[in-house]
N, C-alpha and C positions, 0 to 999 in steps of 0.2 A: 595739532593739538590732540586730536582724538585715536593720533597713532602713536604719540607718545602715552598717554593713558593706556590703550591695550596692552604695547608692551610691559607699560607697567603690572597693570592686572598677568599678565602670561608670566611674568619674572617670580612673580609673588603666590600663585596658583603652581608653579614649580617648587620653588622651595616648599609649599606646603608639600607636595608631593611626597619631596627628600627627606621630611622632618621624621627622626626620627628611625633613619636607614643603614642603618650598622646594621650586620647580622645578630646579634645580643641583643640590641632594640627592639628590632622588627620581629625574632620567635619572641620576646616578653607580649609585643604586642599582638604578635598572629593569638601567643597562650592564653592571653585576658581578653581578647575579642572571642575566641571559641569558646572559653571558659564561663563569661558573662551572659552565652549565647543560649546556652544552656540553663538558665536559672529559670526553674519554677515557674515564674507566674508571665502570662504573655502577656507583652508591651513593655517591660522594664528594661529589657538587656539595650535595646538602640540609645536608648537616652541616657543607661549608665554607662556605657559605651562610648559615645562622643564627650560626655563631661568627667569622664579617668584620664583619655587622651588629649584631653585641650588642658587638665591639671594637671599631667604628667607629660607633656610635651612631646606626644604618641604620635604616630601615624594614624592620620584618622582615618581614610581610606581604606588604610590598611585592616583596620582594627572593626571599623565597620564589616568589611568584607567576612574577616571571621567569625563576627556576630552574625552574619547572613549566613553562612555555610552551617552555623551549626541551630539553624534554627528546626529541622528535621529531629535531629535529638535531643532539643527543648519540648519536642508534643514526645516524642517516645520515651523521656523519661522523670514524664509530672507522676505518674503514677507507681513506679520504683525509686523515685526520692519519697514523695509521703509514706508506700511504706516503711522503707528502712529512717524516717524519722520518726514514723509512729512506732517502730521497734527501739529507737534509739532518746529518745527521748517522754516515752510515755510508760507510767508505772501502771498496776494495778488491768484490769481486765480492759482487753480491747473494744474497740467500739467498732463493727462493723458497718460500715457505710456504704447502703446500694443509691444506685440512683430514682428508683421510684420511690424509696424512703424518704430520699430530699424534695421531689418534687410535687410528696404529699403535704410537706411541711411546712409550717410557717415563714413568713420571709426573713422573720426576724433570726428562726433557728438556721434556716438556709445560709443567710451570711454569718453567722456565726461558725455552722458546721466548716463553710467555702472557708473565713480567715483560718480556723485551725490547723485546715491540712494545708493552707500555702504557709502558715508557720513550719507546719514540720516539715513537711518539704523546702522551706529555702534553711533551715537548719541543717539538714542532710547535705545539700546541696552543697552549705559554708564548708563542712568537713571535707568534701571531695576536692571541692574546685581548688581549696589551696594547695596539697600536693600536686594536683592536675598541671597546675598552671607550673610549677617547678619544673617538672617534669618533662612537659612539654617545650619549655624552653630550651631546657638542656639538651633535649633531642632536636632541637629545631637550629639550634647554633651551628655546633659544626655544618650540620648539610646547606646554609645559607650563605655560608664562606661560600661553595661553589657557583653560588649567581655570580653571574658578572658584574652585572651595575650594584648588587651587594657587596661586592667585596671592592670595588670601585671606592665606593661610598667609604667603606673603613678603612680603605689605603692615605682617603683624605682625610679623614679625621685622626 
């Protein structure tokens, strides 16, 4: 009984695996987990991350994993997406913002000043990430044909 159940769970825990394993799937998915990995504000990409892949029937593993990889160049670039959104979406005179200016501040101005620039930083972000993610797919396809258990997978499909 309880060896029929594991097998079950093992059978099923595989196919998770496979989900989602064509070469074309899996760079859309490596491009949207690295992609997502990357946004602005920390703690969002893991959770939109697994619920893009279980809506679009992604490899979650997968996708996780390239949400992991690219969390280095989520801290290296909170600060060149706000400003090329505060270049790209902000009129009239800039606002200079240091850090002992905010944390002489009110708390009220404090969260205020923090949502502005994670506006304009996940604005900047939206305009990148979408060619990014094209991009990278296209680049990721052909060279995924050369996996084995990659191209495996697309011979059966």
């Amino acid at each position: 009984m309880m060896s029929r159940a594991l097998n079950s769970l093992q059978q099923k825990a595989g196919l998770w695996l496979r989900q989602g394993i064509t070469p074309r799937r899996l760079a859309l998915t490596l491009a949207l987990g690295f992609s997502i990995g990357c946004i602005p504000v920390v703690g969002i990409p893991t959770v939109l991350c697994a619920g893009l892949a279980l809506a679009m029937r992604l490899n979650l593993p997968a996708i996780q994993a390239a949400n992991y990889a690219a969390m280095p160049f989520q801290v290296a670039l909170i600060v060149p997406f706000v400003r090329l959104g505060g270049w790209l979406f902000t009129s009239g005179p800039r606002i200079q913002v240091s850090a002992v200016a905010l944390l002489h501040s009110s708390p009220l101005a404090l969260v205020t000043q923090m949502g502005r620039m994670a506006g304009l930083a996940l604005g900047a972000w939206l305009l990148i990430a979408i060619p990014t993610v094209a991009l990278i797919t296209a680049a990721l396809t052909p060279l995924l044909r050369y996996v084995p258990a990659v191209a495996a997978a697309e011979a059966a499909d």
